[in-house]
C-alpha positions in Angstrom: 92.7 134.7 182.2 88.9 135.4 182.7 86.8 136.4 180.4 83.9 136.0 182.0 83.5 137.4 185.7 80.0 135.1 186.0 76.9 133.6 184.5 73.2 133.8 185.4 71.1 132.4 183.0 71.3 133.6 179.6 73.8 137.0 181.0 77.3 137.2 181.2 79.2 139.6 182.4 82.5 139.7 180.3 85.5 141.3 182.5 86.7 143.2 179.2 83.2 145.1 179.3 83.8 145.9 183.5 87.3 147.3 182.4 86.5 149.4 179.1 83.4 150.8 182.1 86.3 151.8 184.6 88.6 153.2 181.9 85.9 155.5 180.2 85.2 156.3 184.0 88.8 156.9 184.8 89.2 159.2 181.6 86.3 161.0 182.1 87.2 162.2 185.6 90.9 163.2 184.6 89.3 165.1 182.0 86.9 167.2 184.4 89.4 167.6 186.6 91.7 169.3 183.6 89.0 171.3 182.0 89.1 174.4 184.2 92.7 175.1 184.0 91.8 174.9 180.0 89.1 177.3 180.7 86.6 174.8 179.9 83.1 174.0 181.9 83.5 170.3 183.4 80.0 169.9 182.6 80.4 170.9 179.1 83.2 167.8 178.8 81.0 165.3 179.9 78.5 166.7 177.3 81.0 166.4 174.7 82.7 162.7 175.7 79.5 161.3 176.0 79.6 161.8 171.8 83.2 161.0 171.7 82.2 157.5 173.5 79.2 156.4 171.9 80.6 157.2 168.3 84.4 155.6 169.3 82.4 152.5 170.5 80.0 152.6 167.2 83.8 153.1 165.3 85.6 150.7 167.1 83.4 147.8 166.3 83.1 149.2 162.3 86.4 149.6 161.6 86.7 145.6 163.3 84.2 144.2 161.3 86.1 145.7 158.4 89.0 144.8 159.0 87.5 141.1 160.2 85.3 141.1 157.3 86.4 137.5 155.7 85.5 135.9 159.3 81.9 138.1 159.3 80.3 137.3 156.3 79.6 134.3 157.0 78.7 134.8 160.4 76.2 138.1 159.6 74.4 137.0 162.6 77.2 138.4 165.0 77.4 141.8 162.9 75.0 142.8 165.6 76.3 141.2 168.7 75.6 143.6 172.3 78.8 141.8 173.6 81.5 144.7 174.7 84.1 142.9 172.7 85.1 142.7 168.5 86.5 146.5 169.2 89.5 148.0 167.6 91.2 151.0 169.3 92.2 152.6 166.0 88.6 152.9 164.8 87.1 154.7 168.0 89.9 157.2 168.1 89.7 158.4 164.5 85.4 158.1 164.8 85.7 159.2 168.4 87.8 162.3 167.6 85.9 163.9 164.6 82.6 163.5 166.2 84.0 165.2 169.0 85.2 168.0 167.5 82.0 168.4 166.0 80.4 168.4 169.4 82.2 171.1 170.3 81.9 173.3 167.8 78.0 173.4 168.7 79.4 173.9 171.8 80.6 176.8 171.5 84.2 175.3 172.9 87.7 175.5 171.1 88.4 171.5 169.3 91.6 172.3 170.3 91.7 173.1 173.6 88.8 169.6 174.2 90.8 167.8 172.6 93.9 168.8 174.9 91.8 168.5 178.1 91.4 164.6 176.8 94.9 164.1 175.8 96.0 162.6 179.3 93.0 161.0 179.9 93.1 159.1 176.5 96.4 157.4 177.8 94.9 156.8 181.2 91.7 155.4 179.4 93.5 153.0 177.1 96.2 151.7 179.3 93.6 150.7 182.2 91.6 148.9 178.7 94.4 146.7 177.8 93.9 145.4 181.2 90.9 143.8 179.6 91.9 142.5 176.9 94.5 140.7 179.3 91.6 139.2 181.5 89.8 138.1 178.0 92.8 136.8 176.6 93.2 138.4 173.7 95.5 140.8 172.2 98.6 138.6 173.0 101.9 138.6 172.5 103.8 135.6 170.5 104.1 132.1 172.0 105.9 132.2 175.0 108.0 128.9 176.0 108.5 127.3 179.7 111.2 129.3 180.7 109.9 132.5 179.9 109.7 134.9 182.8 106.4 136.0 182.0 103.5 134.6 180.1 99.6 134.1 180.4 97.1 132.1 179.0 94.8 132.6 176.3 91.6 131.0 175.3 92.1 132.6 172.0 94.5 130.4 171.0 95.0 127.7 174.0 98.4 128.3 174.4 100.8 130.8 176.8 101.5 133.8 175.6 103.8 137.0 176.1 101.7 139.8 178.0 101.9 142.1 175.2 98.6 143.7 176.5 100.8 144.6 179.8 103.6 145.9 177.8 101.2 148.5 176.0 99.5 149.3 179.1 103.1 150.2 180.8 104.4 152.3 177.5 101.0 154.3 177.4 101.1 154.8 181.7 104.9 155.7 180.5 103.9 157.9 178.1 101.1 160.0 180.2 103.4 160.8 183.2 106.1 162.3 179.7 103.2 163.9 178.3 102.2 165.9 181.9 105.7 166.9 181.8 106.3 168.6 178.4 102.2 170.0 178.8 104.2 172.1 181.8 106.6 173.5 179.0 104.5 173.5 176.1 101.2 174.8 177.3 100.5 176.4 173.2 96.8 175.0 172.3 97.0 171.6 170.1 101.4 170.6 171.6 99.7 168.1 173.9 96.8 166.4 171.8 99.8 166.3 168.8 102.2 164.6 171.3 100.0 162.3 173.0 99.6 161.0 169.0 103.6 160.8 168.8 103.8 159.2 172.1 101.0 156.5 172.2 101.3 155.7 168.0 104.9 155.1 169.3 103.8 152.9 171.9 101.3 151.1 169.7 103.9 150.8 167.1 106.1 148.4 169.2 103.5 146.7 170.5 102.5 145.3 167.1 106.1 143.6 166.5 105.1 141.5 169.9 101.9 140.6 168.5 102.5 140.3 165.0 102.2 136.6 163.3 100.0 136.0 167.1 96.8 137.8 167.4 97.8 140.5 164.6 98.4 139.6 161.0 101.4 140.6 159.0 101.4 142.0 156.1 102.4 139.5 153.4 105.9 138.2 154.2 106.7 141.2 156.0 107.2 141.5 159.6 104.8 144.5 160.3 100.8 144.8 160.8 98.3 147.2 159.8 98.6 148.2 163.4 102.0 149.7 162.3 101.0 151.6 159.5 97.7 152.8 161.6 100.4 153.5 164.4 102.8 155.4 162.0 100.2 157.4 160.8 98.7 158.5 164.1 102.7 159.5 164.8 102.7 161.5 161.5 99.2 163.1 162.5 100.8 164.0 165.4 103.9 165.4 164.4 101.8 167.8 162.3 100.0 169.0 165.5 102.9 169.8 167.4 104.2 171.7 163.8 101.1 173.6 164.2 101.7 174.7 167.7 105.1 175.7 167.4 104.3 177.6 164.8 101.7 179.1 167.1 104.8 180.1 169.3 106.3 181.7 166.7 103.9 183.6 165.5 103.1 184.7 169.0 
């Protein structure tokens, strides 16, 4: 793996920070590219995501420091570290996605419809991120022995692992070409934010059972994580949306 694209001096340029860069990038231009056909200024998206990023980034590392909290207090002097690392996905989405939907209400635009514009590009966005936590070497899957058709190394834990970062990347790149498809035949406001839920807590749910007991911790003597139940609720969230939107169907 490489953590670290280079040093000079006291800088380093960690590869996960390059790749979270290019997926927010990636995202953002799907989701200009969507907003017309929503009825939606591109402008006005960029607007809004620039909330939805800062405040997922500002969650992301919250909801890891809580969740990390035995390991930071005693090391208070990395609460405030600039690194682009100590991020959990689960934190930015739930920060990322109320913020944004406050956004656009003093925009003027429909929550629903933004946050159907950034449905796809969430999938894009997260799938081209697990990329980096592959290159930092975190994120892994379980031990993986010699004759294993696929492993990498990790400097988390000095040992080869299964690419479970590569297997969550797949599902979710899976998951956005599924989620394009049933858009075509569910165009109702809210079906594809709801589904993208279903479809990537899905995803993220069997990603855990590769990682739990390696970089994810189980709960007690049970085999799942709190990735599972954060997963399981995303899927129940979800479900709810699509409810909503049928209902919308009905009603029509």
């Amino acid at each position: 793996m490489y953590p670290t694209i280079f040093h000079y001096g006291s800088f380093k340029l960690a590869s996960f920070g390059v790749i979270m860069v290019l997926a927010l990038l990636a995202g953002l231009t799907l989701a200009r590219k969507r907003a017309p056909s929503h009825g939606v200024n591109p402008d006005t998206i960029v607007d809004i995501s620039y909330w939805l990023i800062i405040s997922g980034i500002l969650g992301a590392r919250i909801f890891f420091i809580a969740q990390e909290w035995k390991y930071y207090s005693t090391h208070v002097g990395e609460l405030l570290s600039i690194q682009f690392q100590g991020l959990t996905s689960f934190g930015g989405f739930i920060v990322g996605t109320i913020v944004a939907a406050y956004a656009c209400k003093r925009k003027g635009v429909s929550p629903l419809a933004y946050l159907d514009i950034i449905a796809p590009a969430f999938l894009i966005g997260h799938a081209i991120g697990r990329i980096g936590c592959l290159l930092n070497g975190c994120c892994h899957g379980q031990p993986a022995p010699e004759s294993f058709f696929l492993r990498v190394f990790s400097y988390e834990n000095h040992q080869y692992n299964q690419p479970a970062q590569v297997y969550d990347s797949l599902m979710n790149v899976g998951a956005f070409f599924l989620l394009i498809w049933l858009e075509k035949r569910n165009p109702r406001q809210g079906f594809t934010f709801g589904m993208m839920m279903i479809l990537h807590g899905l995803a993220r749910f069997i990603y855990e059972f590769f990682r739990a007991g390696a970089s994810s911790t189980t709960i007690g003597t049970l085999p799942f994580t709190e990735g599972h139940v954060m997963a399981a609720g995303i899927m129940i969230v979800g479900a709810m949306f699509v409810a909503r939107a049928r209902k919308r169907v009905v009603e029509a």
